[in-house]
Every structure is written in structure tokens, then in C-alpha cells.
The first five atom37 places (N, CA, C, CB, O) and aatype in JSON, in Angstrom:
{
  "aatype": [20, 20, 20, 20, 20, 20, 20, 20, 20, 20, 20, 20, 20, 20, 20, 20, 20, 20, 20, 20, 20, 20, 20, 20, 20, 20, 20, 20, 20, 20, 20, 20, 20, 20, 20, 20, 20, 20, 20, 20, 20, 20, 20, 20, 20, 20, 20, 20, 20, 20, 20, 20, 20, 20, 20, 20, 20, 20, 20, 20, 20, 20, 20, 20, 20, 20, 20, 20, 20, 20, 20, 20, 20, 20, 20, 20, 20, 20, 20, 20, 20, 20, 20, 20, 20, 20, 20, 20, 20, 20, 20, 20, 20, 20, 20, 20, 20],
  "atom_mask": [
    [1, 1, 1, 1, 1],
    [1, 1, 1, 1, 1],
    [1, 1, 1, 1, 1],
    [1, 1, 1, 1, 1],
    [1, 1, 1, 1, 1],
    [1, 1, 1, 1, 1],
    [1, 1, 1, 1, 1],
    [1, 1, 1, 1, 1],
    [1, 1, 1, 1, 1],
    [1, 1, 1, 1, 1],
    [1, 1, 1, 1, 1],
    [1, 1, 1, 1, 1],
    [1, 1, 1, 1, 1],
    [1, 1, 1, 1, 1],
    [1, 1, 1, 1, 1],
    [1, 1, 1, 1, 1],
    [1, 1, 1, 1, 1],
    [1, 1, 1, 1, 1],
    [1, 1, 1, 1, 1],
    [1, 1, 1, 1, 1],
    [1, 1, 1, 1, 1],
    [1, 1, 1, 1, 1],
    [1, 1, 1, 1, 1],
    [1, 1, 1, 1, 1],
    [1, 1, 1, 1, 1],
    [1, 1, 1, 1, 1],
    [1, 1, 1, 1, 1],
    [1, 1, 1, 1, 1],
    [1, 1, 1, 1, 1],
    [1, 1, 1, 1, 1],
    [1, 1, 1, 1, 1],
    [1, 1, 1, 1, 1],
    [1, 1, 1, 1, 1],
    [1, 1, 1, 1, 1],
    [1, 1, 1, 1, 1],
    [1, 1, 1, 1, 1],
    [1, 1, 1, 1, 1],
    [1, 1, 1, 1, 1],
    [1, 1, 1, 1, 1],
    [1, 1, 1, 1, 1],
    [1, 1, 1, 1, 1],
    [1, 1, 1, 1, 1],
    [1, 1, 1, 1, 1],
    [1, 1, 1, 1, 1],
    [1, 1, 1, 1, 1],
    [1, 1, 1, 1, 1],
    [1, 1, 1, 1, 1],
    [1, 1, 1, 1, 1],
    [1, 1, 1, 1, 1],
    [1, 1, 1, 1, 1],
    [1, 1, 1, 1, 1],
    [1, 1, 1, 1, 1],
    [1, 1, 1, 1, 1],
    [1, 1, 1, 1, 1],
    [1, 1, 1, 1, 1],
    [1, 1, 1, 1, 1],
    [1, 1, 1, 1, 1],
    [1, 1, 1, 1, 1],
    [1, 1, 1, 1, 1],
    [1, 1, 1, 1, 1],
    [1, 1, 1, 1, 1],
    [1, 1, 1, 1, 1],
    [1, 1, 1, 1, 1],
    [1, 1, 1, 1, 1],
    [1, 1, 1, 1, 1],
    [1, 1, 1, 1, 1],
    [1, 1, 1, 1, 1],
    [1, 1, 1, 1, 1],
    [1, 1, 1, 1, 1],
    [1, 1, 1, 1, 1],
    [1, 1, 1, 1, 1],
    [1, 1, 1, 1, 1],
    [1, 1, 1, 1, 1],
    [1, 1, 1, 1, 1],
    [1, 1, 1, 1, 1],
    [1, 1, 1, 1, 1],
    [1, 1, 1, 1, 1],
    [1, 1, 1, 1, 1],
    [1, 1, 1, 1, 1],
    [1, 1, 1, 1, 1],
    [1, 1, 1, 1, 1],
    [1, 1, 1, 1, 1],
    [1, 1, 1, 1, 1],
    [1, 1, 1, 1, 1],
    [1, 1, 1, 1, 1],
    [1, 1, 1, 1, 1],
    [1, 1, 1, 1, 1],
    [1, 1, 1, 1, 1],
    [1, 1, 1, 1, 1],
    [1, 1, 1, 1, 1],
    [1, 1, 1, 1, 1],
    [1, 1, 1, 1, 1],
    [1, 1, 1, 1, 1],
    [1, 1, 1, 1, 1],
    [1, 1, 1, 1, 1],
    [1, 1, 1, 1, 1],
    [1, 1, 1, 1, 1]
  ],
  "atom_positions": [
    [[-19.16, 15.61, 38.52], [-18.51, 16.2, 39.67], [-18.89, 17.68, 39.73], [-16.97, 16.02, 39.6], [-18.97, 18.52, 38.83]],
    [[-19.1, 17.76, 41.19], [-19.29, 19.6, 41.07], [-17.98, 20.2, 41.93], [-21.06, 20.32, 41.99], [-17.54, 19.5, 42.83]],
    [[-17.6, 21.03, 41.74], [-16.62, 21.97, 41.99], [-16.91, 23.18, 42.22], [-15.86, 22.02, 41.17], [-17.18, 23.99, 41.33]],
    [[-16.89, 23.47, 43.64], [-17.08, 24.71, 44.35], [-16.04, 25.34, 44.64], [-17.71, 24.61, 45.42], [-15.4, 24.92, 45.6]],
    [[-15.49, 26.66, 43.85], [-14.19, 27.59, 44.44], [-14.54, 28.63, 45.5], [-13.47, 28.48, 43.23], [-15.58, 29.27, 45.35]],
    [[-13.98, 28.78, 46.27], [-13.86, 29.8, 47.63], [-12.85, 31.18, 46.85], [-12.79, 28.78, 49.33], [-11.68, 30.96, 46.55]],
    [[-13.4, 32.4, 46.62], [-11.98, 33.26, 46.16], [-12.53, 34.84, 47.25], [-11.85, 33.66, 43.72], [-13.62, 35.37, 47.47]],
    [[-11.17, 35.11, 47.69], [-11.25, 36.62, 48.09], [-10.82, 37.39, 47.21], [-10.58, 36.99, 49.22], [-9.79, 37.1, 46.61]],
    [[-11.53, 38.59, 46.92], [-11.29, 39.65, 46.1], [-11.21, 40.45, 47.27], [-12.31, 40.02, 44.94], [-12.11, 40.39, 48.12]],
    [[-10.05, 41.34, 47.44], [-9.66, 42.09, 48.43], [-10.27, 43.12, 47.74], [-8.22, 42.15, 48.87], [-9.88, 43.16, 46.57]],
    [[-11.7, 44.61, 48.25], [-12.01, 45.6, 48.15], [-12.53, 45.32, 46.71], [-11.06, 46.55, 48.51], [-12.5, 46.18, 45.83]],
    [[-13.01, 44.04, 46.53], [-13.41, 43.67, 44.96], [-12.48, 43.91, 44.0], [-14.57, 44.41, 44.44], [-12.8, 44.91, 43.37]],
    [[-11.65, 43.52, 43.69], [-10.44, 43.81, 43.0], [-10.06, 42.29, 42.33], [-9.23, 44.48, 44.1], [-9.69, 41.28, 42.93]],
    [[-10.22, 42.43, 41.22], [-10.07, 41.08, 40.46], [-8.92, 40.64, 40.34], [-10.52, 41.06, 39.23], [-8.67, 39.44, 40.46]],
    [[-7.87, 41.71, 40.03], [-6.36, 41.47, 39.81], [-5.7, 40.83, 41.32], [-5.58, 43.09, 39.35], [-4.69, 40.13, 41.35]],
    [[-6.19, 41.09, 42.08], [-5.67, 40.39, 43.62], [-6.36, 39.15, 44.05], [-5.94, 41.43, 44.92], [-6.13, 38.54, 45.09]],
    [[-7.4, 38.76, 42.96], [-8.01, 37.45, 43.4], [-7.02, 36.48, 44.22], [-8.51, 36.69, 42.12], [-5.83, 36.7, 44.43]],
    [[-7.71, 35.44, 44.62], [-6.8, 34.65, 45.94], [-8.01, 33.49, 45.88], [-6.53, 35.73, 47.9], [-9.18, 33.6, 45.49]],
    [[-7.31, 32.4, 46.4], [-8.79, 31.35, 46.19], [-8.43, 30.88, 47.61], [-8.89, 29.82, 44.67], [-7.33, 30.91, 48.16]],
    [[-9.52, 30.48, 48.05], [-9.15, 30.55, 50.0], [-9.65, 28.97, 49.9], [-10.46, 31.99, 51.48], [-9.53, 28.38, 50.97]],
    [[-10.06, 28.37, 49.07], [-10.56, 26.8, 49.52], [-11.68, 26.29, 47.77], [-11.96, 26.99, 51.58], [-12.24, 26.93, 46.88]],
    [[-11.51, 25.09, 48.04], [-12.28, 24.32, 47.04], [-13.35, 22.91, 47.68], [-11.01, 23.73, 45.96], [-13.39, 22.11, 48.62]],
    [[-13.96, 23.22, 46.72], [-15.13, 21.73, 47.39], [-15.33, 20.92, 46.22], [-17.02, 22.21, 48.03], [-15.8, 21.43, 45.21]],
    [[-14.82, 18.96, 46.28], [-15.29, 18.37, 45.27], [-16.08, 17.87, 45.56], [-14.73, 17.75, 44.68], [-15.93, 17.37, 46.68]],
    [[-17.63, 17.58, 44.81], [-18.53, 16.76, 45.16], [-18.8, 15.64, 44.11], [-19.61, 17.5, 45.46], [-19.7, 15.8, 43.29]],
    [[-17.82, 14.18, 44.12], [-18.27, 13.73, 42.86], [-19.03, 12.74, 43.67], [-17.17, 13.24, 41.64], [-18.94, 12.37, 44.84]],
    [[-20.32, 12.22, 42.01], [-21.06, 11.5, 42.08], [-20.45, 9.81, 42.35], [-21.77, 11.86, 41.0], [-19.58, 9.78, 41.47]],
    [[-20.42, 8.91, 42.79], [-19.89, 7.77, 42.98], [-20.63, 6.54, 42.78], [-19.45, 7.81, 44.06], [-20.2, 5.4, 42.61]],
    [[-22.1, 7.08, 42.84], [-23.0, 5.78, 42.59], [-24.74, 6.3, 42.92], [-22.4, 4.33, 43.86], [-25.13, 7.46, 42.79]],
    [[-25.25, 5.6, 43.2], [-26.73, 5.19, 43.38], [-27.56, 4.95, 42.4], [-27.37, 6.03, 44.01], [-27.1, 4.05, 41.7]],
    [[-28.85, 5.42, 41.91], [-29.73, 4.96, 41.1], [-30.43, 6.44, 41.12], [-30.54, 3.57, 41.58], [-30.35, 7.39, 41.9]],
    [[-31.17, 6.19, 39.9], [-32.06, 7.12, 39.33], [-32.51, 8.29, 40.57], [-33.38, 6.23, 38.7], [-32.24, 9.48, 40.42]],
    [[-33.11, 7.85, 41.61], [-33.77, 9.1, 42.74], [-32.69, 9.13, 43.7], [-35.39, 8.72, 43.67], [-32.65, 10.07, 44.49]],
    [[-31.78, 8.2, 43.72], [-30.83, 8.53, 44.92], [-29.2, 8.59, 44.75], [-31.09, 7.45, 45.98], [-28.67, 7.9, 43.88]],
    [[-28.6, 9.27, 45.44], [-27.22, 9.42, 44.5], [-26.65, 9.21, 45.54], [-26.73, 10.77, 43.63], [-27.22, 9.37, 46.62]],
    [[-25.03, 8.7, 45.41], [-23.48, 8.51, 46.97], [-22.98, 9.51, 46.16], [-22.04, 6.69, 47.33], [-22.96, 9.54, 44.93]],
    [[-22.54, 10.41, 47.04], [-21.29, 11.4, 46.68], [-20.11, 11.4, 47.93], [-21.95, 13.12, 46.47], [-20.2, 11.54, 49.15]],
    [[-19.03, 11.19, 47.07], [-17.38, 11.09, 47.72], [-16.93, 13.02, 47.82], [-15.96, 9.91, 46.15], [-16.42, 13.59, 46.85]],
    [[-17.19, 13.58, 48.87], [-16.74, 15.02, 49.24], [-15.03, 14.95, 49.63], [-17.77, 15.62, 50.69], [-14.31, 14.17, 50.25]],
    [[-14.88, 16.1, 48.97], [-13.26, 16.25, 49.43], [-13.21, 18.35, 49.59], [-11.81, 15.34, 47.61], [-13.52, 19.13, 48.7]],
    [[-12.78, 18.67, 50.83], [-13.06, 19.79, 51.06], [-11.49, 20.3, 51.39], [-14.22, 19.88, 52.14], [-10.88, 19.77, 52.31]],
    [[-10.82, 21.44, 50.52], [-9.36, 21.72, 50.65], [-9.52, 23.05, 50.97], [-8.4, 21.44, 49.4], [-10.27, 23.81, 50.36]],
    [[-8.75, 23.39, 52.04], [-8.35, 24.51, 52.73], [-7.29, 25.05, 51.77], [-7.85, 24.21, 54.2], [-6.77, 24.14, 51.13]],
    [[-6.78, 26.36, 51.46], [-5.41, 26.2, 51.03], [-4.5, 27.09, 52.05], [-5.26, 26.67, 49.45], [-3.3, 27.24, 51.84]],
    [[-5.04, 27.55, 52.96], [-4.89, 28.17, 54.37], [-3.68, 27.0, 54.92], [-6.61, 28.21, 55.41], [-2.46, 27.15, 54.95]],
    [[-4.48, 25.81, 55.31], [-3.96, 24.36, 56.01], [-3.33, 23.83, 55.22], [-4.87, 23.33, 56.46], [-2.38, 23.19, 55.67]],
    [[-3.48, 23.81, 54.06], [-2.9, 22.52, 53.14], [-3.75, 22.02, 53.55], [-1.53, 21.74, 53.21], [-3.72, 22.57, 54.65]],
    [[-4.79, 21.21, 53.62], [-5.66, 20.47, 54.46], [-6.69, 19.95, 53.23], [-6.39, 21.45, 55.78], [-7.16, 20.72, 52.39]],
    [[-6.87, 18.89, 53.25], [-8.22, 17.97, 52.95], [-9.18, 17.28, 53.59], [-7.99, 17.15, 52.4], [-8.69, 16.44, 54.35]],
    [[-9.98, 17.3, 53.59], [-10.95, 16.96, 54.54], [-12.11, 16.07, 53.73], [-11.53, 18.36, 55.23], [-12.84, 16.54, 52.86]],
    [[-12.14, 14.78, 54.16], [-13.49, 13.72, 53.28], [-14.29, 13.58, 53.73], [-13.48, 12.45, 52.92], [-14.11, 13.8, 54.92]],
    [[-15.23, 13.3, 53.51], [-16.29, 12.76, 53.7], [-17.35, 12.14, 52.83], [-16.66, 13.44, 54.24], [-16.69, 11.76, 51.86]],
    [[-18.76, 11.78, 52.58], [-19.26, 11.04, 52.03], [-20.86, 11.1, 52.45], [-18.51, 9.95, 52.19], [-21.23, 11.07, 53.63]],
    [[-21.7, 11.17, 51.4], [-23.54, 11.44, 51.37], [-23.6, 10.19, 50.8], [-24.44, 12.88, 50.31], [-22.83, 9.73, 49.96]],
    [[-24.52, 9.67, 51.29], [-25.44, 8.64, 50.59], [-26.94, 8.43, 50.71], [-24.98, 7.47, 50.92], [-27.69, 8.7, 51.65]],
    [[-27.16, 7.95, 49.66], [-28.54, 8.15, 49.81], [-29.34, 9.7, 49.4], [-28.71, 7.82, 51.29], [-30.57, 9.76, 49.5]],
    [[-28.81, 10.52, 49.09], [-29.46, 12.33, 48.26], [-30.1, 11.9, 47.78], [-28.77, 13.46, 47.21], [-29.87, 10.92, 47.07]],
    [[-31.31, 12.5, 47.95], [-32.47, 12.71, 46.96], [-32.3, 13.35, 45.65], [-33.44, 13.47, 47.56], [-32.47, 14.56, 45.57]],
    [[-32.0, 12.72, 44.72], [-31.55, 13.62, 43.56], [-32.64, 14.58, 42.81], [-30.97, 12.67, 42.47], [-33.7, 13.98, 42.99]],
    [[-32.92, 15.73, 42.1], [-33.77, 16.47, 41.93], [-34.74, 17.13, 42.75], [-34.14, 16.04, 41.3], [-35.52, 17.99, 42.38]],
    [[-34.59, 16.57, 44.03], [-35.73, 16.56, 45.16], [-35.36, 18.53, 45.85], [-35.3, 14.78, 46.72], [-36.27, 19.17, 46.35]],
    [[-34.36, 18.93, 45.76], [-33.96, 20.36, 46.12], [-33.1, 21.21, 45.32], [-33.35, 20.35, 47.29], [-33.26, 21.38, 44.11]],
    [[-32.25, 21.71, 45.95], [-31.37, 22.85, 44.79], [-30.27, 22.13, 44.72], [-30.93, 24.61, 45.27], [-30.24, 21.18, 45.5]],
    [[-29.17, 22.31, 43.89], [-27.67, 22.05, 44.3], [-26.76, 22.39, 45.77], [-27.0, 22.79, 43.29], [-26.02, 21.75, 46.52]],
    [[-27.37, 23.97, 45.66], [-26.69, 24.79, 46.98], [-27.0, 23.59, 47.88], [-27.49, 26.5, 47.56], [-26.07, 22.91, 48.31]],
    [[-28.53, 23.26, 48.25], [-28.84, 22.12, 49.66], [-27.51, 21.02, 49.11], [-30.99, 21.08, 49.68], [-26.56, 21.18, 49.87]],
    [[-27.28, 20.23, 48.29], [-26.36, 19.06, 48.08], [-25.13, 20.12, 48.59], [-26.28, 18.24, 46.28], [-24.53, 19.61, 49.54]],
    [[-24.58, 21.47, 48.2], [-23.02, 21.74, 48.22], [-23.65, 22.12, 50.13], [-22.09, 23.43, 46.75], [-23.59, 21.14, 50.87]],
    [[-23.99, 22.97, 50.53], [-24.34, 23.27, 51.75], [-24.12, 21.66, 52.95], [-26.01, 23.91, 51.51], [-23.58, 21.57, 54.05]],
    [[-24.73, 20.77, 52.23], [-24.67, 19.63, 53.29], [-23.5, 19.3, 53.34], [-25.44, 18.44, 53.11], [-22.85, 19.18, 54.38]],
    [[-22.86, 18.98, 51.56], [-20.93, 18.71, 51.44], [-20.43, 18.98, 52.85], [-19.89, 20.02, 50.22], [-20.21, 18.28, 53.83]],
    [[-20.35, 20.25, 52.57], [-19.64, 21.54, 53.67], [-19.7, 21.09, 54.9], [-20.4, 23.05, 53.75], [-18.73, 20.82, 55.6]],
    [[-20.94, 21.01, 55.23], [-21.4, 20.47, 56.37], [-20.6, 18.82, 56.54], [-23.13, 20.47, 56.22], [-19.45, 19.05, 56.93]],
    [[-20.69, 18.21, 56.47], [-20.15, 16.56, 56.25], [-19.03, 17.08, 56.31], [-20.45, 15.5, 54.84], [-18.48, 16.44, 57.2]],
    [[-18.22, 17.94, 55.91], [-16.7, 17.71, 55.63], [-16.03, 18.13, 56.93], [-16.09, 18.6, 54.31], [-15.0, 17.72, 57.45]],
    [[-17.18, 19.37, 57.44], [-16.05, 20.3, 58.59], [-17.08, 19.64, 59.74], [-15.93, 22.64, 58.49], [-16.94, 20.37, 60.73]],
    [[-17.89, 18.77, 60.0], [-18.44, 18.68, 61.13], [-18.74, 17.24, 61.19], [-19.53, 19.58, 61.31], [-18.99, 16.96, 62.36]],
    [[-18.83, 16.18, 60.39], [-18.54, 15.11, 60.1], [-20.08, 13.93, 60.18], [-17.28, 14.89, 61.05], [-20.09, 12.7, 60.18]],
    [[-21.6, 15.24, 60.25], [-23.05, 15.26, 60.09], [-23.53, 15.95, 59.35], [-23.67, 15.47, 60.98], [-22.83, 16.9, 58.99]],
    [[-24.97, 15.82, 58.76], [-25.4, 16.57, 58.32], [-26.47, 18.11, 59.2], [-25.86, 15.66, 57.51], [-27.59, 18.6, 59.11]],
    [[-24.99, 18.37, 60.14], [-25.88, 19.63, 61.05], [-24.64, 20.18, 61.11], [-26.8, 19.35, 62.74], [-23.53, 19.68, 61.29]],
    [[-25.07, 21.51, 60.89], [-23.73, 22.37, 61.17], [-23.29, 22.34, 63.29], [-24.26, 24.45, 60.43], [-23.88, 22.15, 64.35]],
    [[-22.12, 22.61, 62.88], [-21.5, 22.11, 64.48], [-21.68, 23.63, 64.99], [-19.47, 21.36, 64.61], [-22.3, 24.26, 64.13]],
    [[-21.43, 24.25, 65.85], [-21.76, 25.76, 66.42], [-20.29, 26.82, 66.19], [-22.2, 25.6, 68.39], [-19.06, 26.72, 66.21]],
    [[-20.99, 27.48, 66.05], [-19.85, 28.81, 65.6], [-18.58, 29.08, 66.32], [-20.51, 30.23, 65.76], [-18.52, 29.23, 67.54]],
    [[-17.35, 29.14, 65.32], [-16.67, 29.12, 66.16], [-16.56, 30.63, 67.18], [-15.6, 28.64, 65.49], [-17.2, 31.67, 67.05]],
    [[-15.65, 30.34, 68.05], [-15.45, 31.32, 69.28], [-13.97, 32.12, 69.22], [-15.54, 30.37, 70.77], [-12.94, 31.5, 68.95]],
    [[-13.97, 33.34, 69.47], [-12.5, 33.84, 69.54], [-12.14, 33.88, 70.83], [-12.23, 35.19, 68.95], [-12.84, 34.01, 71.83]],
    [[-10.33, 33.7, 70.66], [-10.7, 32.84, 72.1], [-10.48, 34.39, 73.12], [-9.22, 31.12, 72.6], [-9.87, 34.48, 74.18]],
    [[-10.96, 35.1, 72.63], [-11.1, 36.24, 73.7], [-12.15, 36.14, 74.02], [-10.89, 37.58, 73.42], [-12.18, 36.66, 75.13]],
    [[-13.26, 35.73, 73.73], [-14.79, 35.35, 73.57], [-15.39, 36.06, 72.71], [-15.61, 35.47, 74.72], [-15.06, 36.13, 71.53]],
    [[-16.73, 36.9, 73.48], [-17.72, 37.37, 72.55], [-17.2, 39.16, 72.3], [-19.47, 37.1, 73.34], [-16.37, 39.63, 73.08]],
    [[-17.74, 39.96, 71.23], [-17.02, 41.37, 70.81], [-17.16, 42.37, 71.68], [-17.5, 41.97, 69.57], [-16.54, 43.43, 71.5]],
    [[-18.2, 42.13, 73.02], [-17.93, 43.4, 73.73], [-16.91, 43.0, 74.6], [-19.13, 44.05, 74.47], [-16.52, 43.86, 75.39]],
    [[-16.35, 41.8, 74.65], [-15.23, 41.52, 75.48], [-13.77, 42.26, 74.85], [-15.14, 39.85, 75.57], [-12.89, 42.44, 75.69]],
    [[-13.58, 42.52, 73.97], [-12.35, 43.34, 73.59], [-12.52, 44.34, 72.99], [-11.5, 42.79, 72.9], [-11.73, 44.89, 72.22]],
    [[-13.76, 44.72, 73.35], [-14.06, 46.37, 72.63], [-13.15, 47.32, 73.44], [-15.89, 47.03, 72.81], [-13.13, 48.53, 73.18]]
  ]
}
């Protein structure tokens, strides 16, 4: 299993650490070149969990970051493509400058 922590250090300050979210990526199955991983992505903002599921990874074939990067991806957009940025709903920054 890999385990990705999210932490804010306010002004870099260790003593105020804060962990803003976690990512599990465990392994669940496949074979030698190809791996299933069961994603579980927790907000601690929401209380929120969020699943999802890879199958088929090329195992050794890239970095980890590409396997945690896609997680991420799968969990908050429910593909392997990130969905588009979110928007404030004032819109874009010269709108409330």
C-alpha cells in the first residue's frame, strides 16, 4: 500500500502542521507487469472519502508520482484525465480586483 499525506505548514512552521487530506493506494491484484489498485482519497476538510480503482498499471513501466498522480485523478474526476480547474464563483481575478 502507498500512502500519500497532504500537510499545511502555515509560513513553514512545523509546530502548526495540519494534514489537509490522505491518499490510499493499495495493491489488490494483477500479475507480474500489471497491477489493480483499490484508491481511497480522504478530505479531512469534508469528512469525505472518495474510491475509486486502476486496473491494468503498468508496473515498473514509470515513476510512482505517474501511479499517485493518476490515483488523484480517478478519485476526484472519476478518469484517468484531470477534469478542468475549478472556478471562483466570482469568476476569473481581474473580475474582483
Amino acid at each position: 500500500m502507498l500512502l500519500v499525506t497532504l500537510e499545511l505548514l502555515p509560513r513553514g512552521s512545523e509546530e502548526q502542521r495540519r494534514t489537509l487530506g490522505q491518499i490510499r493506494i493499495i495493491n489488490v491484484g494483477g500479475d507480474p507487469a500489471y497491477g489493480n489498485y483499490s484508491i481511497e482519497l480522504m478530505e479531512n476538510r469534508e469528512k469525505s472519502t472518495r474510491t475509486a480503482s486502476i486496473t491494468d498499471y503498468p508496473r515498473h513501466a514509470g515513476s510512482t508520482w505517474d501511479l499517485v498522480a493518476r490515483a488523484i485523478t480517478m478519485a476526484l474526476a472519476g478518469k484517468e484525465e484531470l477534469p478542468p480547474r475549478p472556478v471562483h464563483p466570482w469568476g476569473h481575478s481581474e473580475d474582483w480586483q
